[in-house]
C-alpha positions in Angstrom: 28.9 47.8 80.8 32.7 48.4 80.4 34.1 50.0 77.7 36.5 47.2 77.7 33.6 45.1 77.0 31.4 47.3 74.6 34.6 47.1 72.1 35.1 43.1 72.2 31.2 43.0 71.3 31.4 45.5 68.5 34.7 43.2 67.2 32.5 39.9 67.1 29.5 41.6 65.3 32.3 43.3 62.5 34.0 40.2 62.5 30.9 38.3 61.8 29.3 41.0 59.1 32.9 40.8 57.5 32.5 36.7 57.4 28.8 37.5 55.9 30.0 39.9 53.7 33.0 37.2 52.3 30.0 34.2 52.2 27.9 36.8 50.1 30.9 37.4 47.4 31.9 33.9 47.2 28.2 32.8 46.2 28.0 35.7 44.1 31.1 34.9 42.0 30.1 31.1 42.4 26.8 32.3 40.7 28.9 34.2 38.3 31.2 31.3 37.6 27.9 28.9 37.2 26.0 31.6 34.0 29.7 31.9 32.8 30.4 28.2 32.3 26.5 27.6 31.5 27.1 30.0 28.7 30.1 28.8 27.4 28.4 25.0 27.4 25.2 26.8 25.6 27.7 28.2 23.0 29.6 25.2 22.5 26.1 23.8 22.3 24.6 26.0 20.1 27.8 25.5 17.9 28.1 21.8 18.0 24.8 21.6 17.3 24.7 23.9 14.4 28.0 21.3 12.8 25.5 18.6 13.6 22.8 19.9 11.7 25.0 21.6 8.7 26.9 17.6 8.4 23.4 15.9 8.6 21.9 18.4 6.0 24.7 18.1 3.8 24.3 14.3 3.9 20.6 14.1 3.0 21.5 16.8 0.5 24.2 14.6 -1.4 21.9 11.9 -1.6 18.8 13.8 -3.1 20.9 15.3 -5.7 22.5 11.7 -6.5 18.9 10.3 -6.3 17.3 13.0 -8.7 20.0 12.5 -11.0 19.8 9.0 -11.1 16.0 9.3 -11.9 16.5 11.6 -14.8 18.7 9.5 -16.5 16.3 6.3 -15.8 13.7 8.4 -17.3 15.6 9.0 -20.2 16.7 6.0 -21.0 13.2 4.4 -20.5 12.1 6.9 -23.6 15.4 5.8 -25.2 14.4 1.9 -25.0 10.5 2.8 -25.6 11.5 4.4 -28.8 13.7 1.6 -30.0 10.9 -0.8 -29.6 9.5 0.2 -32.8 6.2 -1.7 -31.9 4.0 0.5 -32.4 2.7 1.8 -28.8 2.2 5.3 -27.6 4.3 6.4 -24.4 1.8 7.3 -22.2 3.3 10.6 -21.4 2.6 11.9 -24.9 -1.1 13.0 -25.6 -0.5 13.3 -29.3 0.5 9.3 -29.7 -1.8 8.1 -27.1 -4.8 10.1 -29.2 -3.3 9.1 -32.3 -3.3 5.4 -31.4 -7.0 5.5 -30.3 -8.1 7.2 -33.6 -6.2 4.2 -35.7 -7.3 1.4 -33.2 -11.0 2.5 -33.4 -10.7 2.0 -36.6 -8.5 -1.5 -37.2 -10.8 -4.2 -38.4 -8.6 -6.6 -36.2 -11.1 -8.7 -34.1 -9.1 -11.7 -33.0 -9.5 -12.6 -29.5 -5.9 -12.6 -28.0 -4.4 -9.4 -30.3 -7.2 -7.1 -29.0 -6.8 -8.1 -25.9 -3.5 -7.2 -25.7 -4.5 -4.0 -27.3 -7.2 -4.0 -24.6 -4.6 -3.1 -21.8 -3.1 0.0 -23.3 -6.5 2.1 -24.0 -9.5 3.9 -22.4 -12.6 2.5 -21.5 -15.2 3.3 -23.6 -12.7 1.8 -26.3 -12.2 -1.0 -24.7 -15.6 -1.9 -23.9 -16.3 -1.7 -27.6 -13.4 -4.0 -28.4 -15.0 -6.4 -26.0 -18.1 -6.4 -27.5 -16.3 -7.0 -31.1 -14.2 -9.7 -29.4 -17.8 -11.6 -28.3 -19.5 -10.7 -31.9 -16.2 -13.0 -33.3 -16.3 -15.5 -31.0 -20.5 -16.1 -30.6 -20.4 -16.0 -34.9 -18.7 -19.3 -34.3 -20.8 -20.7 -31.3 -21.4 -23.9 -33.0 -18.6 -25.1 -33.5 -17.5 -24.5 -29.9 -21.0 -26.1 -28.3 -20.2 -28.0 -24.9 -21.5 -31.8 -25.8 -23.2 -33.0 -23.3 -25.9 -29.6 -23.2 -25.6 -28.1 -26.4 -24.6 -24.8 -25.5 -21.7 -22.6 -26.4 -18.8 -22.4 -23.8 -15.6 -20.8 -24.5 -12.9 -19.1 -22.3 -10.1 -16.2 -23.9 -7.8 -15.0 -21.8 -4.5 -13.5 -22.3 -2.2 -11.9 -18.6 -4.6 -8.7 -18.3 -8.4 -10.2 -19.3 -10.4 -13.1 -18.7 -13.3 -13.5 -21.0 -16.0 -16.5 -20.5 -18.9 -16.6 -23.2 -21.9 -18.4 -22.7 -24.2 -19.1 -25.8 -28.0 -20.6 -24.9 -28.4 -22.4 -28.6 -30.4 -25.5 -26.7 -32.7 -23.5 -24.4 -33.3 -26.5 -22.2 -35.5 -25.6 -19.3 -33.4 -27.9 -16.8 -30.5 -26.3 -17.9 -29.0 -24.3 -14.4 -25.9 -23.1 -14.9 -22.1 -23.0 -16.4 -18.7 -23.3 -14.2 -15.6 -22.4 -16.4 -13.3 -24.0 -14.3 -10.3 -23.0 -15.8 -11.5 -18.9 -15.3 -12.7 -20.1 -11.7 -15.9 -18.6 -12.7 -19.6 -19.6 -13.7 -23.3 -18.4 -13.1 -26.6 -20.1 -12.0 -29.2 -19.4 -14.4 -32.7 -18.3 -13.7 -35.6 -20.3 -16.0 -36.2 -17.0 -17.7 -33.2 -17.1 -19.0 -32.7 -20.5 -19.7 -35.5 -20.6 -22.5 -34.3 -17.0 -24.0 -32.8 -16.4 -27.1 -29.4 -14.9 -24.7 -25.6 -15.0 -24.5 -23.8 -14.3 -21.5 -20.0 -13.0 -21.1 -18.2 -13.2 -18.1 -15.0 -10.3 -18.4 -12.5 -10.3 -15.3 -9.8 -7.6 -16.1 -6.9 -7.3 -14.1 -6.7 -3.2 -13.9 -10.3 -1.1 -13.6 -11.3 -0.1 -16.5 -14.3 2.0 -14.6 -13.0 3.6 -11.4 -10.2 3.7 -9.1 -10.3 0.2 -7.5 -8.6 -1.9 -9.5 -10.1 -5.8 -10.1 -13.3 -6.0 -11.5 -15.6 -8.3 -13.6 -18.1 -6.8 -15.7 -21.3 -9.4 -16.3 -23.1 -8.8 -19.1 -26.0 -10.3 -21.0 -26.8 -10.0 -24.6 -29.9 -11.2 -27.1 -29.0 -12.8 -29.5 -31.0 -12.2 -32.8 -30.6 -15.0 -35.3 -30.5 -19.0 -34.8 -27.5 -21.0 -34.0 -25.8 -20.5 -37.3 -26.6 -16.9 -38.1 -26.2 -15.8 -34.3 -25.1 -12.4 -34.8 -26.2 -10.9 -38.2 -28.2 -8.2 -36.2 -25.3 -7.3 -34.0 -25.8 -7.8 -30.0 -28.3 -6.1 -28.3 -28.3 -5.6 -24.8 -30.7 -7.9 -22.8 -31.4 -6.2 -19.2 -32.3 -8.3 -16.5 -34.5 -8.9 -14.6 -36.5 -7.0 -17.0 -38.4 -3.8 -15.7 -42.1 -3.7 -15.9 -42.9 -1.0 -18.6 -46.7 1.2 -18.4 -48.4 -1.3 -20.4 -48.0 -4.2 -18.0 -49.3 -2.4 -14.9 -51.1 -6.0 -13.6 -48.1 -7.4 -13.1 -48.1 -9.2 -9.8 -44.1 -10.1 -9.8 -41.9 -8.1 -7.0 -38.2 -7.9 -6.3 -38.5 -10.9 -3.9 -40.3 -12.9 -6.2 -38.4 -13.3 -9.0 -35.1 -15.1 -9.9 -32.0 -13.7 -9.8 -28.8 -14.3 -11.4 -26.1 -16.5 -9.4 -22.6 -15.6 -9.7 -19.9 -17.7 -8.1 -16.2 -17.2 -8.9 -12.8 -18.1 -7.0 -10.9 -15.4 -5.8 -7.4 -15.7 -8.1 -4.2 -16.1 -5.9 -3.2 -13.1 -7.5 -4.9 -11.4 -4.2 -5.1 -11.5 -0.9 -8.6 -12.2 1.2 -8.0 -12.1 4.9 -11.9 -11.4 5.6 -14.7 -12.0 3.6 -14.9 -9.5 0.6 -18.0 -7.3 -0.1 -19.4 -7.3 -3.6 -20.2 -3.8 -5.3 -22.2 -2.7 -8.4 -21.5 -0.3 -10.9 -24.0 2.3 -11.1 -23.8 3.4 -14.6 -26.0 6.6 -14.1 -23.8 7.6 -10.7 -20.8 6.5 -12.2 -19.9 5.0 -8.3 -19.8 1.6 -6.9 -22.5 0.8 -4.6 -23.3 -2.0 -2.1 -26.7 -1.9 -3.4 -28.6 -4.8 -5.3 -26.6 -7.5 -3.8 -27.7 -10.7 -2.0 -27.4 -13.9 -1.0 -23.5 -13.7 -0.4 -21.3 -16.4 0.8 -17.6 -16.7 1.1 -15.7 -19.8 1.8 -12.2 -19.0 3.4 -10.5 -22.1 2.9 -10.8 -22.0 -0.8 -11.6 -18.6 -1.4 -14.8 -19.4 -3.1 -17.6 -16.7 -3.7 -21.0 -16.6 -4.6 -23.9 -14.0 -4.6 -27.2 -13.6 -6.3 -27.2 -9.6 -8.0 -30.1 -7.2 -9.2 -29.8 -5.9 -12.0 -26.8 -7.4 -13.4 -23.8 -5.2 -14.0 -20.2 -4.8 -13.6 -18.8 -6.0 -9.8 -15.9 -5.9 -8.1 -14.7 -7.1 -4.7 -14.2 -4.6 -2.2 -12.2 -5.0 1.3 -11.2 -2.1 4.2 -8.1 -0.2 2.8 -6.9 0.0 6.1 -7.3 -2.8 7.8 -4.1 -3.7 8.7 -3.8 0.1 10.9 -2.2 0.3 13.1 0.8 -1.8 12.9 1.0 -4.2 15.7 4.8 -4.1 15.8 7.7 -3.3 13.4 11.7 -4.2 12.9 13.8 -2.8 11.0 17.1 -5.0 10.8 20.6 -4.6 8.7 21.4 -7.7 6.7 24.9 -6.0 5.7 26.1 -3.4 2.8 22.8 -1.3 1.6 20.8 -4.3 2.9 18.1 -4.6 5.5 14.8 -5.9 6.5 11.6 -4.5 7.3 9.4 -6.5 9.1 5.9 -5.9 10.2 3.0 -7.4 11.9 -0.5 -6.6 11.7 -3.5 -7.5 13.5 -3.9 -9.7 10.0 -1.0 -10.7 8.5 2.9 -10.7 9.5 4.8 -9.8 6.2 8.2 -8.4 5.9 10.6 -6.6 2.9 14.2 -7.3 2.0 15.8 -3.8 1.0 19.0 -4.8 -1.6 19.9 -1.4 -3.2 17.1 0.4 -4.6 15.0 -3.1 -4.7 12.4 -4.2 -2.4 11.3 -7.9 -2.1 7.9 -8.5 -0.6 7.4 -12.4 1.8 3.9 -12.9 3.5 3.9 -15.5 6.4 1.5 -18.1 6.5 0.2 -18.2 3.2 -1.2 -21.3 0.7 1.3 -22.2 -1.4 0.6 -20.1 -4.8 -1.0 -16.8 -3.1 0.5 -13.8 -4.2 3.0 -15.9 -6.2 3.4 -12.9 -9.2 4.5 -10.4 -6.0 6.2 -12.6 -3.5 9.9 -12.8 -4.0 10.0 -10.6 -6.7 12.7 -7.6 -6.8 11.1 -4.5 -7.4 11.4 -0.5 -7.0 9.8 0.8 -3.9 6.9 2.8 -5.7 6.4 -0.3 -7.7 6.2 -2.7 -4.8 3.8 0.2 -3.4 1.4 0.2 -6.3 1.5 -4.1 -6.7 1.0 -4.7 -2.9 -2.7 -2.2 -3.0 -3.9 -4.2 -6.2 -3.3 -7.1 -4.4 -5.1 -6.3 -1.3 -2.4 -5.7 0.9 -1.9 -2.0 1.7 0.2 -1.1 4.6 1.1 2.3 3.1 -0.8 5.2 4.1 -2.3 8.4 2.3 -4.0 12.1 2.8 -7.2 9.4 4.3 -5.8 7.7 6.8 -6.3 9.5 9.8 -9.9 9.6 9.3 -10.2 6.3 9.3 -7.5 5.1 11.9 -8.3 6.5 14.8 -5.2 5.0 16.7 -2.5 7.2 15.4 0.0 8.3 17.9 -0.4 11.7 17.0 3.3 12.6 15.9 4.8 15.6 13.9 4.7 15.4 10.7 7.8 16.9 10.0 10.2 15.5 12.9 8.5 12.2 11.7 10.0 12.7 8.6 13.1 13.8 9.4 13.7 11.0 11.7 12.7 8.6 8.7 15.2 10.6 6.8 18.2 9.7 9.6 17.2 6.1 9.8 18.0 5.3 6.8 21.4 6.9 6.5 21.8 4.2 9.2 19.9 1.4 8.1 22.6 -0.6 7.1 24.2 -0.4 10.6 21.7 0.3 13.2 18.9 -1.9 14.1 15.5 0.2 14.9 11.9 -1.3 16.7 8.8 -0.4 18.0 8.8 0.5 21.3 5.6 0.3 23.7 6.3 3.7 25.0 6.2 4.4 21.5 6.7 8.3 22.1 10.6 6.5 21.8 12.5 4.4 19.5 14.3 1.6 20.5 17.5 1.1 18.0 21.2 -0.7 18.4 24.6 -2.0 16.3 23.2 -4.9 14.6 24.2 -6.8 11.7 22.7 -10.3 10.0 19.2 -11.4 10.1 19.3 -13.3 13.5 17.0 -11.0 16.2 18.7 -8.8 18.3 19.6 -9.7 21.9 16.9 -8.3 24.3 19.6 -6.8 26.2 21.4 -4.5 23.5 17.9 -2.5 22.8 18.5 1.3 23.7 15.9 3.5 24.0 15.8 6.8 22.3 13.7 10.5 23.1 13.4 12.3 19.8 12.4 15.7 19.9 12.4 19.1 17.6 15.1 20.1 18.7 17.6 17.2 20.6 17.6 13.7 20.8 18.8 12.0 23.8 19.4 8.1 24.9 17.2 7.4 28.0 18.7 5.4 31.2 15.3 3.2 30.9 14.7 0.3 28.8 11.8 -1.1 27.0 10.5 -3.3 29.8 11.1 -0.6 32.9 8.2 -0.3 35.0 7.5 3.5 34.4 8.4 6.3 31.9 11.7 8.2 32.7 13.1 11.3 30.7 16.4 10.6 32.8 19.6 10.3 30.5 21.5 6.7 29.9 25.1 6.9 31.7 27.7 8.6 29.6 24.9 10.1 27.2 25.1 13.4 25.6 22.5 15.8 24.1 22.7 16.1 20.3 20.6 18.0 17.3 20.1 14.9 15.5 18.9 11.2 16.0 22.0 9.9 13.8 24.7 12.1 15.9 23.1 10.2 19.3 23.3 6.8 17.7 26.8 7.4 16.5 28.1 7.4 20.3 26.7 3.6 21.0 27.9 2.8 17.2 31.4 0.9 16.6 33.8 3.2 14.0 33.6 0.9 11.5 29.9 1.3 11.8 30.3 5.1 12.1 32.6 4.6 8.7 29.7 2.9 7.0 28.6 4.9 4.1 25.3 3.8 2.7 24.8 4.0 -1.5 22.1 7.1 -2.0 19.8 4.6 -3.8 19.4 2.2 -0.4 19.1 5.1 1.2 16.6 6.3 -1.1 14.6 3.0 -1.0 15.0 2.9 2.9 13.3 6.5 3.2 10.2 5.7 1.0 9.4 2.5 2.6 9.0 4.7 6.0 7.7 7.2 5.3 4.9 5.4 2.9 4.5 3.2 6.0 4.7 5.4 8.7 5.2 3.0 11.5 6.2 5.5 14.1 2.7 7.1 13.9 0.6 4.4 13.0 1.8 2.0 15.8 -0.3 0.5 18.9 
């Protein structure tokens, strides 16, 4: 080889190094360029996020404080007006007056029917048993004067808002005789023969609150021998009359078993005052347990249509109707829609009933679809505090809000944080009276747009929304896309909280749209009592 040729070669291959060289630099610095502006996004990032978090905290902040406030001087003035009453009651709160009212009560010789009963509401229960007993003593001293004409019996009904009290007084002891129906207490009893040629008086007590347990609605049965004849009825006090009667150590021939003998009827009309959407079950009191138990009942039928009930029990105590706490989890679907100004509506449907609540302030209004006219007519359309709405909706049958239980017995919970849960409760309503918010059927989403008015929201303005720890984002993908897709909508940006994402698809004079800390407030409860973004199909 030539020199001449050696020196073009070594030219090419420095030439080309040098050009490798160049291409090595310019991807370096291009790397370089890439951390530097990735880092300076991170930081700008890190530091808009860090506003986002500070405004958002300092908004939820404002409101507690106003909220916490406001309830302080509620309480107060509550005391205030209690105190002005001058009527004589104890504030619950105090142990002193609430002892001190029991210690005079026991001993007021008061025993007309409607003032104790009144009374009746206010105390504890082995008072109020007592009272009940004093309130049958006055009314069974009079039986003849009340006897029913046509079979010669005593039947009288005393009722005031919270008690129900049927007496029944066997002065005729007619062997045909069968049974009572006090048809303005939508209760009566089928007698066995026993009882129907016994010297016996029988009181039927429905109170409206539980004066044994934690359920609340029960009706105590009870039977009572009655010592003297018609006109001296009760000069030996009552004495308890337990039936069916146990067979005592003397009697050991006796051929009579369970299945044999008669049992008490009971047949009552469940009051529109609750809610029945599957037959109840009936429970006893066990008085040595102190629980409720299944046991002892038979012969049960329910009528739907007219909410009619009627079982055979043994022995006879104090029952109550008893229904799944949860059946309506998980929710079926769930809206929550502005109506304007610290208004919106929450509407829900179950795999029983569709129901929704009007939000006005700090005031919730409760409307159940589908319902006979009268049903629930003491709750529906009603204006009333979230925690009392809450409390009115479980004594009538209707719980949709959840507890420290639920999980073991609704299995189809979505599984979700407990604490991002809550916070993004917390950032829905600071919107609620702006943005629109739904179930989704990805569910691991929320779908949410502008909305205002109680008309439904266009298919088409539904935005879906991925809610995490630490970012939210709006997805490209909409509620009826074929497949799941973590993609971001056109125009979307990251952001550290769920309001900050829904502020970009929100109008500014949404954006401007300060909701009152006492919607807010309402808004918060009623989600996170509900939970629907956990308890969801």
């Amino acid at each position: 080889m030539s020199a001449k040729g050696s020196a073009k070669g070594s030219t090419k291959r420095s030439a080309k190094g040098d050009k490798a060289r160049k291409a090595e630099t310019e991807q370096l610095q291009k790397e370089e360029d890439e951390r530097r502006i990735q880092e300076e996004e991170e930081a700008r990032d890190q530091e808009r996020r860090e506003d986002e978090l500070n405004e958002v905290r300092h908004l939820l902040e404002e409101n507690q404080t106003a909220v916490k406030g406001w309830l302080a001087d509620t309480r107060k003035k509550a005391k205030w007006d209690r105190y002005m009453l001058c009527d004589g009651r104890p504030d619950p709160c105090e142990v002193r007056e609430v002892n001190t009212y029991i210690s005079l009560w026991r001993d007021d010789p008061e025993v007309g029917a409607l003032p104790v009963l009144k009374q009746c509401s206010l105390a504890i229960q082995d008072l109020v048993h007592h009272k009940h007993l004093l309130i049958a003593e006055e009314v069974l001293n009079h039986a003849s004067s009340k006897s029913n004409i046509e079979t010669g019996n005593m039947e009288t009904v005393v009722r005031d808002d919270h008690v129900t009290m049927c007496l029944w007084a066997n002065l005729n002891k007619n062997q045909r005789f069968k049974g009572v129906h006090f048809a303005e207490a939508g209760m009566g009893f089928e007698l066995p023969e026993q009882l129907a040629l016994s010297e016996v008086a029988l009181c039927i007590l429905h109170t409206r609150y539980d004066h044994l347990s934690p359920l609340a609605r029960l009706t105590a049965l009870g039977e009572r021998q009655r010592p003297g004849g018609p006109e001296d009825l009760l000069d030996g006090g009552l004495q308890a009359f337990p039936y069916p009667e146990e067979s005592s150590e003397t009697q050991p021939d006796s051929s009579s078993s369970p299945g044999d003998r008669e049992l008490l009827g009971l047949s009552l009309t469940v009051p529109d005052s609750v809610l029945l959407l599957e037959a109840p079950q009936v429970a006893l009191w066990d008085p040595t347990d102190k629980r409720w138990s299944w046991e002892g009942v038979s012969d049960v039928t329910y009528e739907a249509d007219e909410a009619k009930l009627s079982f055979r029990m043994d022995p006879v105590r104090a029952f109550t109707l008893t229904q799944e706490t949860y059946a309506h989890l998980p929710l079926q679907d769930w809206t929550l829609t502005p109506l304007g100004q610290d208004s919106a509506l929450f509407s829900v449907n179950t795999a029983l009933v569709s129901l929704s609540v009007t939000v006005q302030g700090a005031r919730c209004m409760l409307q159940v679809e589908k319902t006979k006219p009268g049903t629930l007519a003491h709750l529906q359309g009603r204006w009333l505090s979230c925690g009392a709405l809450r409390r009115a909706m479980a004594s009538a049958g209707l719980n949709l809000f959840v507890d420290g239980h639920t999980d073991r017995y609704v299995s189809s919970s979505c599984g979700k944080d407990p604490l991002s849960e809550h916070t993004v409760y917390e950032q829905m309503a600071l919107l609620a009276s702006t943005v629109a918010f739904s179930w989704s059927r990805w569910n691991a989403k929320c779908g949410a747009c502008e909305h205002q008015g109680p008309a439904p929201v266009p298919r088409g303005r539904w935005s879906l929304y991925l809610l995490g720890a630490q970012r939210s984002q709006k997805l490209q993908m909409t509620e009826w896309s074929q497949a799941f897709s973590a993609e971001m909508g056109p125009d979307a940006e990251f952001h550290a909280t769920f309001v900050h994402t829904l502020r970009d698809d929100t109008s500014p004079g949404g954006v401007a749209k300060i909701a009152h800390f006492r919607f807010v407030d309402a808004v918060q409860t009623l989600l996170c009592g509900t939970r629907p973004l956990n308890y969801s199909n």
